[in-house]
N, C-alpha and C positions, 0 to 999 in steps of 0.2 A: 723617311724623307718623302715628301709629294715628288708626284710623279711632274716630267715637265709635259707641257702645252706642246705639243710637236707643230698645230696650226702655220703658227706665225713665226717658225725657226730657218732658218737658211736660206732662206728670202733674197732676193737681190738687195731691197731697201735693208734688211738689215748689216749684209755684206757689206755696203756701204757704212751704214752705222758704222757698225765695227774699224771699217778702216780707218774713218774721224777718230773715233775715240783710241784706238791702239798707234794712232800716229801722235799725240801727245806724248808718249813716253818712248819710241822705240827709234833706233837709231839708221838711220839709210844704208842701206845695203844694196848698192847697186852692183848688177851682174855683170861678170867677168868673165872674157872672154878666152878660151883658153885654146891658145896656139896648139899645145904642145896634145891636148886630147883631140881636136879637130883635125888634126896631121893622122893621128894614130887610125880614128875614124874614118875620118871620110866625110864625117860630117858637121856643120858648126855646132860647136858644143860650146853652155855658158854655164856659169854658177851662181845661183842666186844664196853669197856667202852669208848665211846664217850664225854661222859660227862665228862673226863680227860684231854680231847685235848682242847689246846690254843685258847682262846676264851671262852671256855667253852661247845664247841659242832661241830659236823662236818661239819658246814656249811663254815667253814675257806677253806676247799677243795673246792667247787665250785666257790666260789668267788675267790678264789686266781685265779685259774684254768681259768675263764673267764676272767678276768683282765690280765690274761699273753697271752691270745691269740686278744687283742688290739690293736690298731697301735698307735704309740705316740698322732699320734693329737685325736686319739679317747679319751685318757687317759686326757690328757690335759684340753679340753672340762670340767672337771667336771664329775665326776658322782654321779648317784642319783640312789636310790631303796628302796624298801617299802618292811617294816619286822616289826615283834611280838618282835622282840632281838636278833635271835639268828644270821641269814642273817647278819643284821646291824651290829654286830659285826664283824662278816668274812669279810664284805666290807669295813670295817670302819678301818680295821686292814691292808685290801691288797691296800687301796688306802694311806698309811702310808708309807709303805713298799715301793711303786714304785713315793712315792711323789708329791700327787694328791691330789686334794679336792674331797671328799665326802659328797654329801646329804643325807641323812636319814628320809625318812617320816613314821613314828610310830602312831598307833593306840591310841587314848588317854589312852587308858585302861591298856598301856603295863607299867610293874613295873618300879619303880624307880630307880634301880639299873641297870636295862640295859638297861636306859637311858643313867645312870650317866655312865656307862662301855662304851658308845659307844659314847659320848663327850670325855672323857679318851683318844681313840683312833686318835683323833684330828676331828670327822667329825661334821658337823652341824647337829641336830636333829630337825625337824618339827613333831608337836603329832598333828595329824588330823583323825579323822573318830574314830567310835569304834570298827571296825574291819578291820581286814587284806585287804580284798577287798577294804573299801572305803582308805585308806591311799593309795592302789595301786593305786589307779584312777586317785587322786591328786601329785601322783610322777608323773605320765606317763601327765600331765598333765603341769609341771613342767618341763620336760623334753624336752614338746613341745616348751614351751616360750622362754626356758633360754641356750635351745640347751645343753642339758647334756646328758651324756650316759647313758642309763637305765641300769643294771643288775637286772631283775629279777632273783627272790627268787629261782623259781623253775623251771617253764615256756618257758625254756633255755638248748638248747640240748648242750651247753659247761657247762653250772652249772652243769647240769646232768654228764655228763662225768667226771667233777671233786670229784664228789659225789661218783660216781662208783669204786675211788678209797679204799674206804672200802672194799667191795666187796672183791678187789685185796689180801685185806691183809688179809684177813679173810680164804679166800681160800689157800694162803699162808701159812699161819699157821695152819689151820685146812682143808689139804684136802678133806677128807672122810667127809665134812660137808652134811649132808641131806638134813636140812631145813634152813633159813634164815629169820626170822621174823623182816618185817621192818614198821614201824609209817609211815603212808603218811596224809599228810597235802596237800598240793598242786600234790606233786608224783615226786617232782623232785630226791629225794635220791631214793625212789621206783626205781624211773626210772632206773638211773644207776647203782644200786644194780641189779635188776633183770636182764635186757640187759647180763652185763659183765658174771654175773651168768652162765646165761646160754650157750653165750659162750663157759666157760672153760669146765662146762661139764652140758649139757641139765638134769641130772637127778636129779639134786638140785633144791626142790621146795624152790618158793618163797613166803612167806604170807604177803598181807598187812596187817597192822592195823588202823582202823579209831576209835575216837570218835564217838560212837551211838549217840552224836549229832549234832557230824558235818562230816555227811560221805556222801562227794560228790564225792569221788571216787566208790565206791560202788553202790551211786543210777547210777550215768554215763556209768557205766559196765553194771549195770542190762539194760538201757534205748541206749545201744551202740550209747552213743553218751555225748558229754562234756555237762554235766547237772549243773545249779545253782538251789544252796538251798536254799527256801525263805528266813532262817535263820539258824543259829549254836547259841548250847546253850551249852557248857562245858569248864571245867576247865581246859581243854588243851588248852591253849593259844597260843599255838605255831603251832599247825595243825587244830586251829579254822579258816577255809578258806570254803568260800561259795563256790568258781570254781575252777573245778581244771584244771589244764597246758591241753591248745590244743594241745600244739605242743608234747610234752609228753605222750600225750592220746595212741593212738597210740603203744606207745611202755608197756605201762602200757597192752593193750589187748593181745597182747603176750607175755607177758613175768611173768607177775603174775598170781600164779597159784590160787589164792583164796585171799577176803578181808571179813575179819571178824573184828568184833565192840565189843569194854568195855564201860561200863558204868560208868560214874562220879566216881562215890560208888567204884568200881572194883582197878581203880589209888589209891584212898584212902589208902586202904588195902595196894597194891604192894608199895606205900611210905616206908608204916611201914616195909614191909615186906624188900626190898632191904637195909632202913635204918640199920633196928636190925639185920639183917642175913650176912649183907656184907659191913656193916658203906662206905653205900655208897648216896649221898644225890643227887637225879635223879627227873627231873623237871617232869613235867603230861604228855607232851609229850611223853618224852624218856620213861615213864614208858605204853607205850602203850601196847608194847610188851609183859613187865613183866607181867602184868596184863593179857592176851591172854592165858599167858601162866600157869597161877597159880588158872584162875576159871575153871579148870576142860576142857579144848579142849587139848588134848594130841594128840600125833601122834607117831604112830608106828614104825618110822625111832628112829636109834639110837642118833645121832650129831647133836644137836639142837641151833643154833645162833642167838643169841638177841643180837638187836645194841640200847644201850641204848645211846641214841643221844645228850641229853644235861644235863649240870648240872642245879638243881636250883638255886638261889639267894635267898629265901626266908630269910628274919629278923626271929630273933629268936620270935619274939612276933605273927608274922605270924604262925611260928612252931607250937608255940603252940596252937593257934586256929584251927589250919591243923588240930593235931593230936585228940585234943577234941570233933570235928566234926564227927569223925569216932565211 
């Protein structure tokens, strides 16, 4: 695969692009204000509910976003990408949209519902590897033989830029935001969350959040350099990624200002908690933040942004094993 142009990538003009073009298909998600964590707090706390948007999660933004910047025979070719669900949805939806075949290489491990959600969207699904890593290896792998277009998950400074369109709206709506607390998995939403951030205005910190047991964004920063984890061991399945984005890297050391870790146990609680307090049903992932934010790490700033990023699927019989576990 050609390498990409870095020049002309994360641009403000293009940030903009992207937010045109990813506002044709995705659905308003305005931020919610939440009594019940601002009480706990001390501080105004809102949610920018991703878990609402089409598909079920923000990843429809970058996928769209990179598929609109394509050339037809690129489009044509096929495409192919390796995703936990949520990615594979956004692809599986933008190669629908523009009339393309889409592969999908999933993790055996990934639920059955967003499986069946991302055949739903017309695309082929291949379940290879137990994790995120190894199904990526076998797409790009795939991609070699059969000449398909890759779109990575994250890995992708136009995914990234499409991503960043939160950001856009967040700030839009909430200028006086202080903080921004975002879930990284690979770093691609990181990425263009933070980037754009800072842009509009340098004084908006931005925090990652990793699973404590899959935080290779964190050991990479500590080690300044793109580090793999021997392994990942948590119930975020969606930001359970052993490498995180090269090409991304980079933009992650400027522009986050701190990465901090929850604990299995910690999502648990934020379940119940988001569930009972705001009858809102947010997958391990998306409650990465929630969780950061509710065991006691407060910050001093007043306007505090949690992007709760996707919804869950969970069966009700899952539910209640969830909640029994706790």
């Amino acid at each position: 695969m050609a390498e990409q142009n870095t020049t002309d990538k994360l641009t403000l003009a293009k940030f903009e692009e992207a937010y045109d073009i990813v506002h044709k298909v995705v659905l308003p998600t305005k931020l919610i204000y939440s009594d019940y964590f601002s009480g706990i707090t001390g501080n105004k706390v809102y949610f920018k509910p991703e878990n609402l948007q089409k598909t079920g999660a923000y990843k429809i933004r970058g996928a769209y976003y990179k598929i609109s910047t394509l050339s037809d025979e690129e489009r044509q070719k096929g495409l192919i990408t390796a995703s936990a669900g949520n990615h594979a949805q956004g692809v599986a939806y933008a190669a629908k949209a523009y009339g393309v075949k889409a592969t999908i290489v999933m993790p055996s491990s990934t639920p059955l519902i967003k499986v069946n959600r991302t055949k739903a969207y017309g695309a082929e699904v291949i379940l290879y590897g137990d994790v995120y890593d190894e199904s990526c290896a076998y797409a790009l792998e795939l991609a070699e033989d059969k000449g398909y277009t890759f779109i990575h998950p994250f890995d992708d400074l136009d995914v990234a830029t499409g991503q960043g369109s939160v950001a856009m709206e967040i700030i839009k709506e909430l200028p006086f935001v202080d903080y921004i607390l975002v879930p990284i998995g690979g770093g691609g939403l990181a990425t263009g969350v933070s980037t754009l951030a800072k842009m509009m205005n340098p004084n908006i910190k931005v925090i990652g959040v990793e699973p404590a047991g899959a935080n290779c964004m964190q050991v990479s920063l500590k080690n300044k350099k793109v580090t793999t984890l021997p392994y990942v061991d948590t119930i975020a399945d969606g930001t359970a990624v052993k490498t995180p984005g090269s090409k991304i890297f980079p933009y992650i050391q400027k522009n986050i200002d701190d990465i901090i870790t929850v604990e299995d146990n910690e999502l648990i609680v934020s379940f119940l908690d988001m569930l009972e307090n705001h009858k809102l049903l947010v997958e391990n992932s998306a409650l990465l933040t929630v969780a950061a934010l509710t065991v006691g790490r407060q910050y001093g700033y007043d306007n505090i942004c949690l992007t709760c990023t996707a919804r869950t699927y969970r069966k009700k019989q899952d539910l209640h094993s969830f909640n029994t576990s706790s």
